[in-house]
VOPAGU-2260 file (C-alpha; in pm, 1 decimal, decimal comma):
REM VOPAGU-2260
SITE   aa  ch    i         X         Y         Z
SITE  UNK   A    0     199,3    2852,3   -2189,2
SITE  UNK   A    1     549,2    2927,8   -2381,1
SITE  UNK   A    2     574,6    2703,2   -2683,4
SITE  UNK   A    3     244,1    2471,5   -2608,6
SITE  UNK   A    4      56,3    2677,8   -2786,1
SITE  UNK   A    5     255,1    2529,3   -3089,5
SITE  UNK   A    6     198,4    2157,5   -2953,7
SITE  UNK   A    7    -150,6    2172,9   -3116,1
SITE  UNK   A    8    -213,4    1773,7   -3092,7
SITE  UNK   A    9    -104,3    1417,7   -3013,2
SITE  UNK   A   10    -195,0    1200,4   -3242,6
SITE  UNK   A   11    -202,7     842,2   -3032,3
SITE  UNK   A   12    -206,9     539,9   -3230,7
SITE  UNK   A   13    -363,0     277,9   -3002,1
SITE  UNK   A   14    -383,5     -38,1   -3170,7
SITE  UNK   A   15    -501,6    -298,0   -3182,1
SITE  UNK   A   16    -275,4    -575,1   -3169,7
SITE  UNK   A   17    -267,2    -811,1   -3449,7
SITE  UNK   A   18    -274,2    -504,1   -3725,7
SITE  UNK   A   19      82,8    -379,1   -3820,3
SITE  UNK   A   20     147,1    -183,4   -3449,9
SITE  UNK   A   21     542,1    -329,3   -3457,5
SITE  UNK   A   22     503,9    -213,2   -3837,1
SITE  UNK   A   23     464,1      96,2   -3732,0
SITE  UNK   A   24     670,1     119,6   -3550,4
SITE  UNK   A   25     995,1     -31,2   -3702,1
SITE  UNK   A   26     841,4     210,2   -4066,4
SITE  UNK   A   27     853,8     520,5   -3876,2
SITE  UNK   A   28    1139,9     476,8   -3699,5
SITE  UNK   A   29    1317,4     496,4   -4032,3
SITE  UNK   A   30    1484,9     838,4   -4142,3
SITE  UNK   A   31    1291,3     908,3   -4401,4
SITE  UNK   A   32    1025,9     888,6   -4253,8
SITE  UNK   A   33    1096,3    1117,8   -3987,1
SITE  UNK   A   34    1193,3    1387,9   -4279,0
SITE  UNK   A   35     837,9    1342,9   -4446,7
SITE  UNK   A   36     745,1    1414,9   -4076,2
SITE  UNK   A   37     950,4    1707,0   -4057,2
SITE  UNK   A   38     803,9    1858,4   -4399,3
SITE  UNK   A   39     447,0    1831,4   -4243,2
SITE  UNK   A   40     582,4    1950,2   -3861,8
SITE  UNK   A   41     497,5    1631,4   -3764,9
SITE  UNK   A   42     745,3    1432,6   -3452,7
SITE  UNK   A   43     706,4    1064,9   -3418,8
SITE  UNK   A   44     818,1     966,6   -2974,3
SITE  UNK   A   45     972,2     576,8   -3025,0
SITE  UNK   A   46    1088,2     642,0   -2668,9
SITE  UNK   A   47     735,0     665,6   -2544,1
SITE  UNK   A   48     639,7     372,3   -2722,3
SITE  UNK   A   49     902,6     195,6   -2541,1
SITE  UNK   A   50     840,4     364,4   -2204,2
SITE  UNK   A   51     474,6     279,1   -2231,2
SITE  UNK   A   52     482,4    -118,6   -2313,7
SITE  UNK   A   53     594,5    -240,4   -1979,6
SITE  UNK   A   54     342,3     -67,9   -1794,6
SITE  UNK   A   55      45,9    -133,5   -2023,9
SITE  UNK   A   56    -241,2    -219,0   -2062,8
SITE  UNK   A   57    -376,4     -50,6   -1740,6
SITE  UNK   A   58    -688,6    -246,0   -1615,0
SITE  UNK   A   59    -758,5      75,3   -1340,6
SITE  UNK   A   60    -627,1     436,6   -1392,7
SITE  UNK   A   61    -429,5     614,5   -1089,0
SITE  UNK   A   62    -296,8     935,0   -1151,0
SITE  UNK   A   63     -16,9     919,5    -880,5
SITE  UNK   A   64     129,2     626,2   -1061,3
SITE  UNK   A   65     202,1     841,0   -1376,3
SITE  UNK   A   66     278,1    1153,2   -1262,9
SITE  UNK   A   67     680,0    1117,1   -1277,7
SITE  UNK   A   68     628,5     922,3   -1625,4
SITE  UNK   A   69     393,3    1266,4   -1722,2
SITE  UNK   A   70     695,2    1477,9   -1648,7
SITE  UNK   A   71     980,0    1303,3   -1809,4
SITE  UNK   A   72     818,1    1204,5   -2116,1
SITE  UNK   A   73     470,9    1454,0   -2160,5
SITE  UNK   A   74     626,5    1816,7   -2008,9
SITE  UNK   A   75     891,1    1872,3   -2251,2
SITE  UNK   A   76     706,9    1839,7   -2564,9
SITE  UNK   A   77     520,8    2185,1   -2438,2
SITE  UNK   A   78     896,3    2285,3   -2570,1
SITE  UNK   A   79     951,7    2103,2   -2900,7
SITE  UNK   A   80     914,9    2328,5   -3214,0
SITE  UNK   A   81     704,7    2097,1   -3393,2
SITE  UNK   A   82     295,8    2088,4   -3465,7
SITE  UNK   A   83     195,2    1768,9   -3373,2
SITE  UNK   A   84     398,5    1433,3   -3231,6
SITE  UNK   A   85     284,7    1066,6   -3347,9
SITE  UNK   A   86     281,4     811,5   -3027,1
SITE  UNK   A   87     218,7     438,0   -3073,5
SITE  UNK   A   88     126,1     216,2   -2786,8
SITE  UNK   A   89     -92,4    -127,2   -2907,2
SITE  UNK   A   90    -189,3    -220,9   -2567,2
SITE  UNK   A   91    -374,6     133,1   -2525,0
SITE  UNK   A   92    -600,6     -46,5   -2714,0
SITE  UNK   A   93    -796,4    -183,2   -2369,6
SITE  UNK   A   94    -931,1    -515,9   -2513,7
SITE  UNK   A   95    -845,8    -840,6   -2304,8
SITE  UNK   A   96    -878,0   -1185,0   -2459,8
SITE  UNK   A   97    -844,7   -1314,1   -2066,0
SITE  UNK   A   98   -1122,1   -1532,9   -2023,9
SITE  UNK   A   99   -1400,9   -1364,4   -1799,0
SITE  UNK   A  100   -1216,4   -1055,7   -1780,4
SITE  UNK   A  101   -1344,9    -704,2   -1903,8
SITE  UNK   A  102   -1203,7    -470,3   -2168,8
SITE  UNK   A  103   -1004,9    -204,9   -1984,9
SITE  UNK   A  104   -1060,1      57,2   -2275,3
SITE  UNK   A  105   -1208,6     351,7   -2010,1
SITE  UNK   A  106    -890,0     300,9   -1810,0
SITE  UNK   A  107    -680,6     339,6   -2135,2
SITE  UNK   A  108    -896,3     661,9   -2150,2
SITE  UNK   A  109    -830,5     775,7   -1873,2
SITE  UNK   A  110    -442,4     767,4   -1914,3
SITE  UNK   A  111    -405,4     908,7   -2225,8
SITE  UNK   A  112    -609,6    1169,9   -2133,5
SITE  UNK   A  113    -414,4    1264,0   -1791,8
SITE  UNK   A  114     -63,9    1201,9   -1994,1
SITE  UNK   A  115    -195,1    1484,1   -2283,9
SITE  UNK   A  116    -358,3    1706,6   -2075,0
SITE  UNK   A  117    -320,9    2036,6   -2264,4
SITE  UNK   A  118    -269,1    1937,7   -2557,3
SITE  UNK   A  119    -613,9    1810,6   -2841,7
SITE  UNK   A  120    -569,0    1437,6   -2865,8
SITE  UNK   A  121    -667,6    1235,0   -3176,4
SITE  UNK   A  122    -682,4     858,9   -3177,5
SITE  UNK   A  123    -616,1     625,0   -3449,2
SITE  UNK   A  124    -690,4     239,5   -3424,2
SITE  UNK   A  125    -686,0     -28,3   -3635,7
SITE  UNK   A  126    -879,0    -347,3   -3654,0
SITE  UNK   A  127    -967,8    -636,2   -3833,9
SITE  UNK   A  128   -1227,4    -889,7   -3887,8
SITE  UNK   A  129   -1271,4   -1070,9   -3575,3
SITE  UNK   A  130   -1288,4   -1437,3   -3714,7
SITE  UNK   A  131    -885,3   -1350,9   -3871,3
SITE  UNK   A  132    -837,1   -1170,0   -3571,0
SITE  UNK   A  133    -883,9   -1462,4   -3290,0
SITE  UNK   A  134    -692,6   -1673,1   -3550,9
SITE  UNK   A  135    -435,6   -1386,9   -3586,9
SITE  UNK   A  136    -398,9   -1415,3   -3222,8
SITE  UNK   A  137    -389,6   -1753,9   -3154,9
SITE  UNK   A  138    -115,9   -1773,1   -3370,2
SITE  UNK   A  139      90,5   -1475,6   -3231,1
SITE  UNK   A  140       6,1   -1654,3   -2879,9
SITE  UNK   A  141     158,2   -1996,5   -2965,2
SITE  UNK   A  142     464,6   -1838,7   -3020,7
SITE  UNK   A  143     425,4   -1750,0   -2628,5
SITE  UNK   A  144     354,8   -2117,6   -2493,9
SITE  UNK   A  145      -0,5   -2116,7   -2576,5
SITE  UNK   A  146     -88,8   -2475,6   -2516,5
SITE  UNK   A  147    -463,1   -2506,9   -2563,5
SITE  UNK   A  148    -617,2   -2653,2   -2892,2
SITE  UNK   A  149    -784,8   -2391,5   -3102,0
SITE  UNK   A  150   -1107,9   -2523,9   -3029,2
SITE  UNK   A  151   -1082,4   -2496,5   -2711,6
SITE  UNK   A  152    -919,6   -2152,6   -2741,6
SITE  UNK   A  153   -1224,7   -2033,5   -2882,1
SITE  UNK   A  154   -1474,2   -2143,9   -2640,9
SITE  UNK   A  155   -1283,8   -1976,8   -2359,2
SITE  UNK   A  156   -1260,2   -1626,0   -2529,4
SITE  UNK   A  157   -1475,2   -1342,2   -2429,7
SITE  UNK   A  158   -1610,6   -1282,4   -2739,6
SITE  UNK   A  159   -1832,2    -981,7   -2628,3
SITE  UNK   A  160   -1491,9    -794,8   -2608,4
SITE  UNK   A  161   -1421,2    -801,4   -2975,8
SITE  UNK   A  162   -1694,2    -573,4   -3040,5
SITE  UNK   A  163   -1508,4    -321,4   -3215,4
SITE  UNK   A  164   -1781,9     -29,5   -3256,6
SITE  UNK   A  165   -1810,7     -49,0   -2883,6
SITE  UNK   A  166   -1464,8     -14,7   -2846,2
SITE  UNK   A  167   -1487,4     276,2   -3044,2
SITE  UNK   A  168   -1781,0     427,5   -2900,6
SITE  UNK   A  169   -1563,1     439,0   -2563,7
SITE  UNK   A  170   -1281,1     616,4   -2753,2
SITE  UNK   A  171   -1557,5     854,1   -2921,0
SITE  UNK   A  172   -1726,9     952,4   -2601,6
SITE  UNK   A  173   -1405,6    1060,7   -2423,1
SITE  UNK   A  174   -1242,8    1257,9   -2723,4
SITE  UNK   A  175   -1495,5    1305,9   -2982,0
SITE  UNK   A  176   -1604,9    1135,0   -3266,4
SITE  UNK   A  177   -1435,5    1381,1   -3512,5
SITE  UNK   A  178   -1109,0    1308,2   -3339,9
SITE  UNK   A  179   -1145,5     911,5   -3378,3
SITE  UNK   A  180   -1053,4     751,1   -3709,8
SITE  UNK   A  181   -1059,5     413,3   -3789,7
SITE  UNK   A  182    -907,1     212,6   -4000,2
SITE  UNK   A  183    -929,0    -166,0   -4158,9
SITE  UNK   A  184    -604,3    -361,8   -4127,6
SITE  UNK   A  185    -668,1    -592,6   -4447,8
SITE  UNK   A  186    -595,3    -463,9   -4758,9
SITE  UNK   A  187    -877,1    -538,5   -4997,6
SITE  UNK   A  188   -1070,2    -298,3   -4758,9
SITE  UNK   A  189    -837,4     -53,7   -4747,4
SITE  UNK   A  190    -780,5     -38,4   -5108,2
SITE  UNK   A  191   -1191,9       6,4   -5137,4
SITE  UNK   A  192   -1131,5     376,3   -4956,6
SITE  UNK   A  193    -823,1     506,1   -5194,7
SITE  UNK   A  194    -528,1     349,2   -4984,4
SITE  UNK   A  195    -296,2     117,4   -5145,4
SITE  UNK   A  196    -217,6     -33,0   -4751,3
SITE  UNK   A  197    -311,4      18,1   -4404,9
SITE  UNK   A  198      -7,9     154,2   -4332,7
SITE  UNK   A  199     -75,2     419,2   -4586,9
SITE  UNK   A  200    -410,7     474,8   -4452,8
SITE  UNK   A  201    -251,9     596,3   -4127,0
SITE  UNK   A  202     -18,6     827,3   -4288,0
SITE  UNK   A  203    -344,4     968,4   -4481,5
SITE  UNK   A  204    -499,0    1013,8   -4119,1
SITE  UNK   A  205    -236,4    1211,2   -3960,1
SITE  UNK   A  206    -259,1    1449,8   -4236,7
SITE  UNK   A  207      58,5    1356,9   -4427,9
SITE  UNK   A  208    -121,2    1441,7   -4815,4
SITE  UNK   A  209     197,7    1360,5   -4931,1
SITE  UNK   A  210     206,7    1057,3   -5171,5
SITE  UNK   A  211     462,2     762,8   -5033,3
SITE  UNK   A  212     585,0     502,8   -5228,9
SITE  UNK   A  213     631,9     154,3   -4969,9
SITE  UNK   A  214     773,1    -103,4   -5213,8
SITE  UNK   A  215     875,7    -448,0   -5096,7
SITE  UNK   A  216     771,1    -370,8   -4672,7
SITE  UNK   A  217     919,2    -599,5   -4470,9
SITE  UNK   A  218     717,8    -856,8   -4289,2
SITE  UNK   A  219     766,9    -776,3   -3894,0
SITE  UNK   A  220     646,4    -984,6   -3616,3
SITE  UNK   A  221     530,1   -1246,0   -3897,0
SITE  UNK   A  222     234,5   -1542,6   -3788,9
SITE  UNK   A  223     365,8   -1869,6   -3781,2
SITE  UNK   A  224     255,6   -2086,0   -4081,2
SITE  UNK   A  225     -32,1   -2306,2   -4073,6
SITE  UNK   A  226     189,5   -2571,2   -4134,5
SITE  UNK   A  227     380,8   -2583,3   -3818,1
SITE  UNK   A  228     138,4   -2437,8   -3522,5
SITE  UNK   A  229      21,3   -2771,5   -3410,9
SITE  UNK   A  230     419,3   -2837,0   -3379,2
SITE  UNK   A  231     473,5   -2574,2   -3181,9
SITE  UNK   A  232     154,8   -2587,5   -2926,8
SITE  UNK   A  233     284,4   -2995,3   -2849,9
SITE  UNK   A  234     650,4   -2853,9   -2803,9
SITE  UNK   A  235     517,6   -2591,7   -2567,5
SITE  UNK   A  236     414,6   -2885,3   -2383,1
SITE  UNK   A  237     737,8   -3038,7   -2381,8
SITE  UNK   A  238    1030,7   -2777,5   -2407,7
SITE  UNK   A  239    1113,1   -2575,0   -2102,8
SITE  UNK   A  240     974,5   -2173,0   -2184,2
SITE  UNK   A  241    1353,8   -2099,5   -2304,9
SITE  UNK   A  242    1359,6   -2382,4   -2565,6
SITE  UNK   A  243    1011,8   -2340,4   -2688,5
SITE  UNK   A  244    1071,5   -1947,3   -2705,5
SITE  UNK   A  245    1386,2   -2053,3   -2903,6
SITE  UNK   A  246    1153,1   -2277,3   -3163,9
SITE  UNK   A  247     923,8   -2024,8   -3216,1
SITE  UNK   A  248    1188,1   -1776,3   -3319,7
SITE  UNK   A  249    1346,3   -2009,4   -3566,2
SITE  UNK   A  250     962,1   -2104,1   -3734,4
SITE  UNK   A  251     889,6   -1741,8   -3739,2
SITE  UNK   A  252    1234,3   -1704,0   -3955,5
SITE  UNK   A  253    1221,3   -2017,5   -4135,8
SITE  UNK   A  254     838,5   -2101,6   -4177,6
SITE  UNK   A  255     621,6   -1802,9   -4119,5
SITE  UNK   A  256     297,1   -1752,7   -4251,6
SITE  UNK   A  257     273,1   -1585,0   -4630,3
SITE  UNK   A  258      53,2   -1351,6   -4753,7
SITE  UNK   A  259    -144,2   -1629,9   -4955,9
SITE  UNK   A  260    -142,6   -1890,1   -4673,4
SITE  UNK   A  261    -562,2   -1943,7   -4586,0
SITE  UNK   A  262    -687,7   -1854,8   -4214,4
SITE  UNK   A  263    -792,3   -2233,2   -4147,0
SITE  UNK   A  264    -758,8   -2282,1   -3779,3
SITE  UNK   A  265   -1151,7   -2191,4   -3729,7
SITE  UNK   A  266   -1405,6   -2430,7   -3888,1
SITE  UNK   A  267   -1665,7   -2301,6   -4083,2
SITE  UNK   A  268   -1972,5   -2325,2   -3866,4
SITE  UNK   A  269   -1756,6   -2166,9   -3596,6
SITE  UNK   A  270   -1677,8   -1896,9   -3851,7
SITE  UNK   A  271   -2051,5   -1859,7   -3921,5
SITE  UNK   A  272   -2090,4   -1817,1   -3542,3
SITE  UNK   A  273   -1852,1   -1513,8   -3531,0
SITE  UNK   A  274   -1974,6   -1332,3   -3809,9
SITE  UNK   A  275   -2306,9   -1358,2   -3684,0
SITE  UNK   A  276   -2227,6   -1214,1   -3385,2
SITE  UNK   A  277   -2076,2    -961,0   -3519,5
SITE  UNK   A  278   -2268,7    -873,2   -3825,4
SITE  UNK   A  279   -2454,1    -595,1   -3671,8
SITE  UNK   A  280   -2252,8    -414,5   -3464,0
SITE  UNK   A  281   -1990,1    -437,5   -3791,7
SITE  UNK   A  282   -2255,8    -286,0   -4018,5
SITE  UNK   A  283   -2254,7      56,3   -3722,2
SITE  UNK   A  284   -1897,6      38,5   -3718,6
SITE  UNK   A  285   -1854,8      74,9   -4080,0
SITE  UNK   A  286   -2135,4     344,8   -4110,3
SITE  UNK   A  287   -2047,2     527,1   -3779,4
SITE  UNK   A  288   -1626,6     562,7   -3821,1
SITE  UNK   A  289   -1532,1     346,4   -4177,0
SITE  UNK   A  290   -1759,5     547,6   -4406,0
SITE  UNK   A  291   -1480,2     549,5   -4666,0
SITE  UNK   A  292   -1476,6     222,6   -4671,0
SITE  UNK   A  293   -1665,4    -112,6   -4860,9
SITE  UNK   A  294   -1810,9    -248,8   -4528,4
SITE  UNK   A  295   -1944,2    -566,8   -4688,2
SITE  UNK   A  296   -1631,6    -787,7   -4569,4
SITE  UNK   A  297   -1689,8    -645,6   -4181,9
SITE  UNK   A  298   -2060,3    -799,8   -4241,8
SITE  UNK   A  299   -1929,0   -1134,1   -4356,5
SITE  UNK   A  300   -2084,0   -1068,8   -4727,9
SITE  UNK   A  301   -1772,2   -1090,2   -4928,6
């Protein structure tokens, strides 16, 4: 086996979208970062990262498709004198927002388990309330020529597919349930299990005990504020895909969303609706992988 028996695991950070994945990424990319990596023989792969996007999220596994991506970018880590390597691919994440489509989360399973074979996997996800999650969304998705009115938004979602202790029960069945952890993305959750941010909540999880100070972290990727969505869904309608791209870009500069702006696309009886669906399977999720954590927000109590 030569060095792979120093390889001991791949820690694969699979999402979900909406909860600080570019973070992440851009964070630890940083040089520091990768020498707090170093001190705990940890390797963080950007260039998977990369390599991955384009070609995910995979709604069927075939090996035969990934076998030349397995060999450039899986073989030679058998060689790297490091413990464990850090991956971060969102769209591993295997939920779908496409209406009357299915989450893809077994197929997701499937690849990361043929592009790590010999080596233990552990998984690390993040999610979110789903009621600031659709919004969350929604906003990221008028940036991208979304043209629909929230309402109507809504009613087309799959909502089944935002049941996040299912998702997780996929991930827990395939690698274990003691090589799962998940994490809340907001931060008055977070804070509730020790962590001053989610970001340092996945540091925690890959074993880094090492206290890190992030002071003043940049807002990547930021929503668009409240203020100026309904501006941008009519000039979706009316700018070519280059201009409205371009308008986007320049609100996400100029106007995004701050930290104290309210969620107030959803109305409240709408809201109701989602937490109610959810309130259950939130109370297993917080029981069966966020034990650490004050579950009352996932349960629409606080």
């Amino acid at each position: 086996m030569g060095k792979m028996d120093i390889m001991k695991t791949i820690h694969v950070h699979v999402g979900s979208g909406r909860c600080g994945s570019t973070l992440i990424q851009a964070l630890f990319n940083e040089p520091a970062m990768h020498q707090i990596f170093g001190m705990f023989g940890l390797r963080y792969l950007p260039e998977i990262c990369m390599a991955l996007g384009p070609r995910t999220p995979v709604p069927a596994f075939r090996a035969g498709e990934w076998e030349d991506f397995r060999a450039r970018h899986f073989a030679p880590l058998a060689e790297e004198d490091v413990e464990d390597v850090f991956l971060t691919q969102e769209n591993l994440f295997g939920v779908t927002w496409e209406t009357g489509a299915a989450n893809s989360c077994e197929a997701s399973c499937d690849l990361i388990e043929y592009l790590t074979e010999g080596y233990a996997v552990k998984i690390v996800m993040l999610v979110r309330r789903q009621d600031t999650f659709i919004e969350s969304l929604y906003n990221q998705l008028i940036k991208r020529q979304e043209v629909r009115e929230f309402g109507d938004f809504l009613e087309d979602l799959p909502l089944a597919n935002f049941d996040w202790a299912a998702v997780a029960d996929v991930y827990a069945r395939r690698f274990g349930c003691d090589n799962v952890t998940v994490l809340p993305f907001e931060n008055s959750v977070v804070q509730t299990g020790g962590a001053d941010s989610f970001f340092e909540a996945v540091v925690a999880a890959l074993g880094i005990d090492q206290k890190i100070n992030f002071q003043n972290i940049p807002t990547i990727n930021p929503s668009l504020s409240p203020r100026v969505i309904e501006v941008q869904r009519l000039a979706n309608q009316a700018l070519t895909k280059d201009e409205a791209h371009a308008l986007a870009d320049w609100f996400e500069t100029a106007i995004p969303k701050r930290p104290g702006d309210p969620h107030s696309l959803m109305e409240d009886g709408d809201r109701g609706r989602v937490l109610d669906t959810f309130r259950d399977s939130n109370k297993r999720l917080c029981a069966d992988y966020m034990p650490g954590y004050d579950g009352t927000y996932y349960q629409g109590l606080a």
